[in-house]
BAFI-3210 file (N, C-alpha, C; in Angstrom, 3 decimals, decimal comma, padded with zeros to 6 digits):
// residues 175
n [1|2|3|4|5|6|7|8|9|10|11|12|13|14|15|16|17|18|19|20|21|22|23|24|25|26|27|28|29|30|31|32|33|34|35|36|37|38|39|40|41|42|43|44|45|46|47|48|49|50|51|52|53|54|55|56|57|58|59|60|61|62|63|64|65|66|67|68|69|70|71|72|73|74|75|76|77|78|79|80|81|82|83|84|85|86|87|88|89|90|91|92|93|94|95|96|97|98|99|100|101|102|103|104|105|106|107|108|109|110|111|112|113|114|115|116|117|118|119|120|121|122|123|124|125|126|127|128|129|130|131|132|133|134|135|136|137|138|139|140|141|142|143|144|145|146|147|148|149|150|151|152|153|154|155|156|157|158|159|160|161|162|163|164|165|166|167|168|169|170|171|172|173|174|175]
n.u [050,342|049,808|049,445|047,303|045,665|044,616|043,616|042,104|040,155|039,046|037,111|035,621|034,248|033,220|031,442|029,797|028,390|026,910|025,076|023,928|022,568|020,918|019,467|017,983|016,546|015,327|013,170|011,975|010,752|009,199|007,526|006,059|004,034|002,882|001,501|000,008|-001,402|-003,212|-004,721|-005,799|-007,049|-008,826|-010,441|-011,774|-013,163|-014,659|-015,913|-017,280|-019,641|-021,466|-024,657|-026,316|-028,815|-028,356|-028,089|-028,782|-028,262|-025,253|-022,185|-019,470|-015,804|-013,407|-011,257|-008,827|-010,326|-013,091|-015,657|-018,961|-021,825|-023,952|-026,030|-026,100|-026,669|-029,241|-026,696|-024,132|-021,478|-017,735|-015,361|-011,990|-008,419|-006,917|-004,852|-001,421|-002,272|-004,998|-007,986|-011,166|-014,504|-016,044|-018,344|-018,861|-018,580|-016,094|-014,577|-013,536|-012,223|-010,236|-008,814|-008,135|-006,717|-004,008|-003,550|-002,782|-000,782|000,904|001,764|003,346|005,372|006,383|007,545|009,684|010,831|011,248|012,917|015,406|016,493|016,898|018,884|020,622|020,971|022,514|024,599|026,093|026,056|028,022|030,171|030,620|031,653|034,281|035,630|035,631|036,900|039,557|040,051|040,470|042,671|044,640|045,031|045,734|048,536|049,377|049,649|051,976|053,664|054,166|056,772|058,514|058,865|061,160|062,718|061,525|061,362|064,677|064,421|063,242|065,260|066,977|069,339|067,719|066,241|062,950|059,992|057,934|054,687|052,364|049,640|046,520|044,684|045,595|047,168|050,278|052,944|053,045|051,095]
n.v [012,537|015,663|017,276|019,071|018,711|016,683|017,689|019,019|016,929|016,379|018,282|018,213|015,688|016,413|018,924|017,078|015,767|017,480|018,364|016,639|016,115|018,058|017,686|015,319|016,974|018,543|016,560|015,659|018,171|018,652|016,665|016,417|019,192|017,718|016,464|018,340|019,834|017,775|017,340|020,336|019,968|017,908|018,828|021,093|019,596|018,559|020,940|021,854|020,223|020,517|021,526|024,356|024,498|023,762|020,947|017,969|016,060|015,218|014,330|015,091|015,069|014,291|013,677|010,988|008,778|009,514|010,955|013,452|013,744|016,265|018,793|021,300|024,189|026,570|028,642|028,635|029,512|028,503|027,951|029,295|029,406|032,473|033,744|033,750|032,258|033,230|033,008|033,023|032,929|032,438|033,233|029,893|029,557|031,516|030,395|028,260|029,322|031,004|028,781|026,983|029,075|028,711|026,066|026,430|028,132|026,659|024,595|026,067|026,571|023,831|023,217|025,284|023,843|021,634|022,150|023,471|021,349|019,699|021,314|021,282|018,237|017,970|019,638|017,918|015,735|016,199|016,578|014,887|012,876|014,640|014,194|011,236|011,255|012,274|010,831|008,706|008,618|009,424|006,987|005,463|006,670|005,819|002,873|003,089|004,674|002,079|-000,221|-002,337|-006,041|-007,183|-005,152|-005,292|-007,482|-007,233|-005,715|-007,327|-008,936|-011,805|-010,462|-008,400|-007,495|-008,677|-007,033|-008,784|-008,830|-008,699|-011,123|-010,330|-008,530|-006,615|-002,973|-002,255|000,447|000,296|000,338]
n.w [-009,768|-008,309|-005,566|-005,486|-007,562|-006,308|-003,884|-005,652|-006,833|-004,295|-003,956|-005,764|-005,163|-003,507|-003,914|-005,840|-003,701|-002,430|-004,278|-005,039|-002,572|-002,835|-004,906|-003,759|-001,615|-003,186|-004,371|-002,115|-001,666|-003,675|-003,877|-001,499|-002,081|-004,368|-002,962|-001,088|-003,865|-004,767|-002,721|-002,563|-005,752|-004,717|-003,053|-004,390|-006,129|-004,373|-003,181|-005,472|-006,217|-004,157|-004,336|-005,659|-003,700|-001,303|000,800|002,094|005,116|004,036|004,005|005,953|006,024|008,389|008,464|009,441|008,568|009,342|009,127|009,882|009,900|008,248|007,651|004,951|004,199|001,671|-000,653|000,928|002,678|002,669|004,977|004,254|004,653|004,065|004,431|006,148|008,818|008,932|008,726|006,767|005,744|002,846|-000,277|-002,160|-004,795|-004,917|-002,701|-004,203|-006,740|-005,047|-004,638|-006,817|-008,004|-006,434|-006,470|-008,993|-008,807|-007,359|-009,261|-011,078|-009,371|-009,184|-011,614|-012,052|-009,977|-010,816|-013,211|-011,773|-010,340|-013,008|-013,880|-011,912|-011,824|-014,343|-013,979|-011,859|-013,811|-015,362|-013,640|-012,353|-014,414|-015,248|-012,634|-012,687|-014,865|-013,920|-012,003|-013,533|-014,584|-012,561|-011,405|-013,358|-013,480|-010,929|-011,619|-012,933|-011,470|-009,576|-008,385|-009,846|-010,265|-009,944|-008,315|-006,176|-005,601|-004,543|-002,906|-000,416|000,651|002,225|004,172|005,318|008,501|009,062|010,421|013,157|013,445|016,177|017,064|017,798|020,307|021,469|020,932|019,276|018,531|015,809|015,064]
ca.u [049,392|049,926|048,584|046,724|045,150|043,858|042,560|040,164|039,030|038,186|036,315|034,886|033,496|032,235|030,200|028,901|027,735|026,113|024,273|023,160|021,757|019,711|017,985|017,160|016,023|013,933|012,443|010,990|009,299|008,029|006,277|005,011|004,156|002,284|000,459|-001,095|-001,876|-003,665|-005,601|-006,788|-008,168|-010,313|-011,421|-012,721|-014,130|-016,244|-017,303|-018,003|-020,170|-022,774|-025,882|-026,843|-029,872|-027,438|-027,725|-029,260|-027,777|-023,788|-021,273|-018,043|-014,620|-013,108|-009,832|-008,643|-011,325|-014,016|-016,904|-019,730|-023,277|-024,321|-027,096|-026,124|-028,073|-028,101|-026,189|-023,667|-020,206|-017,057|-014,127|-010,727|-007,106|-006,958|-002,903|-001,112|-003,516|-006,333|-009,750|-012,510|-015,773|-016,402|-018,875|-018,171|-017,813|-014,738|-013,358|-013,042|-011,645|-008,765|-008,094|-008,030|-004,926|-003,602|-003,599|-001,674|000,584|001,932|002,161|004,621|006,312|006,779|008,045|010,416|011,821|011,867|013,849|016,554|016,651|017,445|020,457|021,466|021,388|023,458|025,947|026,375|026,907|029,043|031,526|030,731|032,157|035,482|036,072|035,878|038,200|041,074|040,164|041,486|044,447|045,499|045,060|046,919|049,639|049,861|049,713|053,311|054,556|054,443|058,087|058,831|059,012|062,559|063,327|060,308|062,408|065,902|063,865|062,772|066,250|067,151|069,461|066,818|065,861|061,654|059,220|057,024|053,118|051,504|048,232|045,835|043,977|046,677|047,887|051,371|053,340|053,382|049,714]
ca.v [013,641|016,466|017,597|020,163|017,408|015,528|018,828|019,450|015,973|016,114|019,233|017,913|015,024|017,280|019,584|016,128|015,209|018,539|018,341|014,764|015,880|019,101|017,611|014,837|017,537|018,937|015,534|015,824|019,231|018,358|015,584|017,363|020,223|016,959|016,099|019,241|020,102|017,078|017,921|021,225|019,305|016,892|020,302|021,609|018,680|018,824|022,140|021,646|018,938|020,508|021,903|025,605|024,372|023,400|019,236|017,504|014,883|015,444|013,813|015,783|013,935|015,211|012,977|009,548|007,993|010,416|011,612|013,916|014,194|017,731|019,905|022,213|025,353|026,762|029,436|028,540|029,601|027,772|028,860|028,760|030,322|033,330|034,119|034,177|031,630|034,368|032,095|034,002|032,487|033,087|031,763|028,225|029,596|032,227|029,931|027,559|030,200|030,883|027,009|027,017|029,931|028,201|024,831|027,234|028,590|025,402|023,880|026,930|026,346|022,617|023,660|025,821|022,903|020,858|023,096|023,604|019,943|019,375|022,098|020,854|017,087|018,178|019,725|016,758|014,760|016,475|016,721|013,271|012,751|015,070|012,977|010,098|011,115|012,632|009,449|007,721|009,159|009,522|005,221|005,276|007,359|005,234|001,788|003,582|004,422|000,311|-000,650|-003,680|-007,171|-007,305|-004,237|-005,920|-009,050|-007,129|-004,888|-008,958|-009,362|-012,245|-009,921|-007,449|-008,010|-008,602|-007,262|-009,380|-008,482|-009,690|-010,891|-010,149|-007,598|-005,572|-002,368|-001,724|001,358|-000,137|000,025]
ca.w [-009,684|-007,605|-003,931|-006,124|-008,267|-005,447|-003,773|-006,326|-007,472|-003,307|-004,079|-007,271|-004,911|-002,103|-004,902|-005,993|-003,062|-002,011|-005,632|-004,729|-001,292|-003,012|-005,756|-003,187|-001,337|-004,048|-004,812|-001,209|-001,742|-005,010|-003,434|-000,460|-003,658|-005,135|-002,039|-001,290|-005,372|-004,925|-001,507|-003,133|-006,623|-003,987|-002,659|-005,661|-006,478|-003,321|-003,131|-006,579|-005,862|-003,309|-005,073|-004,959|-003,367|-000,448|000,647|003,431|005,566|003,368|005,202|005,490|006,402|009,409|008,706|009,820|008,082|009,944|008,954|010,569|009,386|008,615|006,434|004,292|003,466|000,464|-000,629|002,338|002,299|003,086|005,547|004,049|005,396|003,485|004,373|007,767|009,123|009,098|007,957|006,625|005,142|001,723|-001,383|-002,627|-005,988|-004,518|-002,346|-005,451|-007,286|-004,428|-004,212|-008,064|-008,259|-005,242|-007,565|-010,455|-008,619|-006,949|-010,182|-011,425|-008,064|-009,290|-012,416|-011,438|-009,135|-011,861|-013,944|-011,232|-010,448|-014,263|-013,941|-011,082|-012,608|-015,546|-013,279|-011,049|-014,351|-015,549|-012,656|-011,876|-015,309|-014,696|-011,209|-013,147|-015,377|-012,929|-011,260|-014,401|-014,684|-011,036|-011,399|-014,204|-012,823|-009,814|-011,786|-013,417|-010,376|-008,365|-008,569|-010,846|-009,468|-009,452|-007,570|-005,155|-004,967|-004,044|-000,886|000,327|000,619|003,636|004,946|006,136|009,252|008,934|011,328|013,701|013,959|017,136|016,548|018,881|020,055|021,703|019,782|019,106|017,765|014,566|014,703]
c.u [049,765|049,076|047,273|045,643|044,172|043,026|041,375|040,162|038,278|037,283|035,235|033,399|032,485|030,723|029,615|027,631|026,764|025,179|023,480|022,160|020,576|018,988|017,458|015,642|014,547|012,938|011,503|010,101|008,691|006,638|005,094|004,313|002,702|001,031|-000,832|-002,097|-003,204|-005,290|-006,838|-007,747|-009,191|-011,288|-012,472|-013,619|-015,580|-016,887|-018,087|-019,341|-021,946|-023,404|-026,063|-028,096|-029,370|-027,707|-028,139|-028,802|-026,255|-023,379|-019,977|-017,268|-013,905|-011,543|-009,920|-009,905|-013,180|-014,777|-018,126|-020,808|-023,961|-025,292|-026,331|-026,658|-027,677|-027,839|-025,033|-022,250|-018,889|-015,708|-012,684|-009,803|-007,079|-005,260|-002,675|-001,967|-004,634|-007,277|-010,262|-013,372|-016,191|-017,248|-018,184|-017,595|-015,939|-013,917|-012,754|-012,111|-009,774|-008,104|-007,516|-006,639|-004,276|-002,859|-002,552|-000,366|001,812|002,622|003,315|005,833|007,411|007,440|009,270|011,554|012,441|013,286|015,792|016,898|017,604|018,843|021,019|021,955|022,587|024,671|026,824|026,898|027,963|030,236|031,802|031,354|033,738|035,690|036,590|037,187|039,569|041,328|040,894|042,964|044,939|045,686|046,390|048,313|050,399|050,101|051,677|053,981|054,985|055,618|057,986|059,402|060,638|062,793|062,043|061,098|063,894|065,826|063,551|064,063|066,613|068,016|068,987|066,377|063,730|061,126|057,826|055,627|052,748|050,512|047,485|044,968|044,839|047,218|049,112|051,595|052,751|051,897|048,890]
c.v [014,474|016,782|018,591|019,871|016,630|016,432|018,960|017,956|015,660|017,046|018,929|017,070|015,800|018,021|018,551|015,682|016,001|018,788|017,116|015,121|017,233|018,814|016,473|015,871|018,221|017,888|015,208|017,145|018,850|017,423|015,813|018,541|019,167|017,146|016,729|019,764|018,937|016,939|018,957|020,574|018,255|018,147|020,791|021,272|018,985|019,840|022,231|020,588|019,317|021,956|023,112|025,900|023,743|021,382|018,908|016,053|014,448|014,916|014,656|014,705|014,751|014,718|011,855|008,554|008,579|011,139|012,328|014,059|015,621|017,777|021,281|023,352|025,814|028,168|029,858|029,126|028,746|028,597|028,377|030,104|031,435|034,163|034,334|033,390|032,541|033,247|033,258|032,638|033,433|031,918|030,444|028,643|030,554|031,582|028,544|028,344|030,096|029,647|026,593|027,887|029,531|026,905|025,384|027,539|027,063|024,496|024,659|026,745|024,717|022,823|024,183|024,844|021,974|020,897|023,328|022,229|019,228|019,832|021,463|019,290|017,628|018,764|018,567|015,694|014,883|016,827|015,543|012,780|013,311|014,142|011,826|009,692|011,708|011,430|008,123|007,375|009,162|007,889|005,041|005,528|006,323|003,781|001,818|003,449|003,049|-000,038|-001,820|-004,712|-007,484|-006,090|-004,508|-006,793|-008,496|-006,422|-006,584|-009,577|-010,234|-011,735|-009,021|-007,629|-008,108|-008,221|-008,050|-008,542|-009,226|-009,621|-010,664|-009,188|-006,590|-004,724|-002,431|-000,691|001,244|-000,350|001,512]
c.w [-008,463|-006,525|-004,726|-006,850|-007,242|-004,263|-004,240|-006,744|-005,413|-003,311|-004,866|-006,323|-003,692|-002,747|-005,365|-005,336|-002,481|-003,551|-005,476|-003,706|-001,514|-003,898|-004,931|-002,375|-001,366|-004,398|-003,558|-001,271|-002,919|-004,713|-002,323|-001,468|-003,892|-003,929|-002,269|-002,410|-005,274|-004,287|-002,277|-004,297|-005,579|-003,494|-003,248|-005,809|-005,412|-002,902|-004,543|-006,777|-004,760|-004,353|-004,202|-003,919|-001,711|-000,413|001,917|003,988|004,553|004,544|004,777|006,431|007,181|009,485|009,507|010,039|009,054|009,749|009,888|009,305|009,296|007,233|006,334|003,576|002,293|000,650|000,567|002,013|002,955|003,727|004,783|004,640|004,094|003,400|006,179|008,856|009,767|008,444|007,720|005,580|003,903|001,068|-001,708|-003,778|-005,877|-003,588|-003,387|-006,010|-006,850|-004,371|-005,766|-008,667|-007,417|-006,207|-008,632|-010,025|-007,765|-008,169|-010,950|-010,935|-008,721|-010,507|-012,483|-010,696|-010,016|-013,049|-012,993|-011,099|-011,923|-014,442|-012,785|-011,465|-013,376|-015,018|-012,477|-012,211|-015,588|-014,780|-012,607|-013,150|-015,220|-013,388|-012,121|-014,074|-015,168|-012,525|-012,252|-014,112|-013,348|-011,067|-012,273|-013,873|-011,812|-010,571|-012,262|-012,523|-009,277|-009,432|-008,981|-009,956|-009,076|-008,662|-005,971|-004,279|-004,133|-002,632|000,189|000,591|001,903|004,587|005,564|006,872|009,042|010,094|011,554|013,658|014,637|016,653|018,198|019,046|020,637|020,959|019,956|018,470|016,362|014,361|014,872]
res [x|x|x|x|x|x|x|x|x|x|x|x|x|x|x|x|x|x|x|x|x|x|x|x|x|x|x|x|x|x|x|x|x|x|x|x|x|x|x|x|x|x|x|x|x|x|x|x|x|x|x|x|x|x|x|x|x|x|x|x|x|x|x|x|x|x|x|x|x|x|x|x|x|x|x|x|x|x|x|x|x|x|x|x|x|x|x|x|x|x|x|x|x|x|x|x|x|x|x|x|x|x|x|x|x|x|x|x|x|x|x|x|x|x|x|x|x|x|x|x|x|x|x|x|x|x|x|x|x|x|x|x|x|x|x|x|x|x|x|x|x|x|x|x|x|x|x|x|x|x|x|x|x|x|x|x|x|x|x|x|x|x|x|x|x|x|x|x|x|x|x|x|x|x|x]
***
């Protein structure tokens, strides 16, 4: 096989491996993707959850297992980030709403990833398939080329002088 040959099946493996390390990639945003998708539906749920008549003595979760005791009035509204971390305070039913196309559009997002992920799979196994089979043949090639036991036996010849290897840990040239 040729220098030319062994060029690209190192290319082949490089684009492998840069296909390997982006749908990993993607398999971490999808999941961070998941998380949050997940976050917002608990959201919902719980603004969905307090009565137009608001709620007295609600516990909200402040994180790491943290709760605060609060009253709720009714007709209250809830703060969410609105873009650019700007907050504003809006109804429950409109900041449902925004958490709700928020929820849609991540799931497009995930979609989308999925979709490239898939092309990018199918590229990866199909190279990884070509590799495999240069990688044949370059074997093959080389199993052709190892010189036959007799022409093995006449290089072992006792007039050749043999070289010594020290052992040790010392390098030599010859190392």
């Amino acid at each position: 096989m040729s220098a030319v040959d062994k060029a690209e099946l190192q290319r082949i493996a490089q684009q492998v491996e840069l296909n390997r390390q982006r749908m990993e990639s993607i398999e971490q945003q999808m999941s961070r993707l998941e998380q949050i998708r997940i976050e917002q539906l608990q959201t919902i749920e719980t603004l969905s959850a307090i009565p137009d008549s608001g709620a007295k003595g609600a516990m909200i979760p402040l994180g790491s297992g943290v709760q605060i005791v609060a009253d709720i009035p009714s007709k209250t509204g809830a703060v969410i980030d609105i873009g650019s971390r700007v907050q504003a305070e809006k109804p429950i039913s409109e900041a449902i709403e925004i958490l709700t196309q928020r929820t849609e559009e991540i799931l497009e997002l995930m979609n989308k990833m999925k979709m490239e992920f898939s092309a990018i799979e199918e590229t990866t196994i199909s190279l990884a398939n070509v590799f495999n089979e240069q990688m044949t043949t370059l074997q093959s090639e080389n199993i052709e080329e190892i010189p036959d036991k007799k022409e093995v036996l006449q290089d072992n010849s006792p007039n050749k002088p043999r070289k010594k290897r020290k052992r040790g840990t010392e390098l030599t040239l010859d190392d």
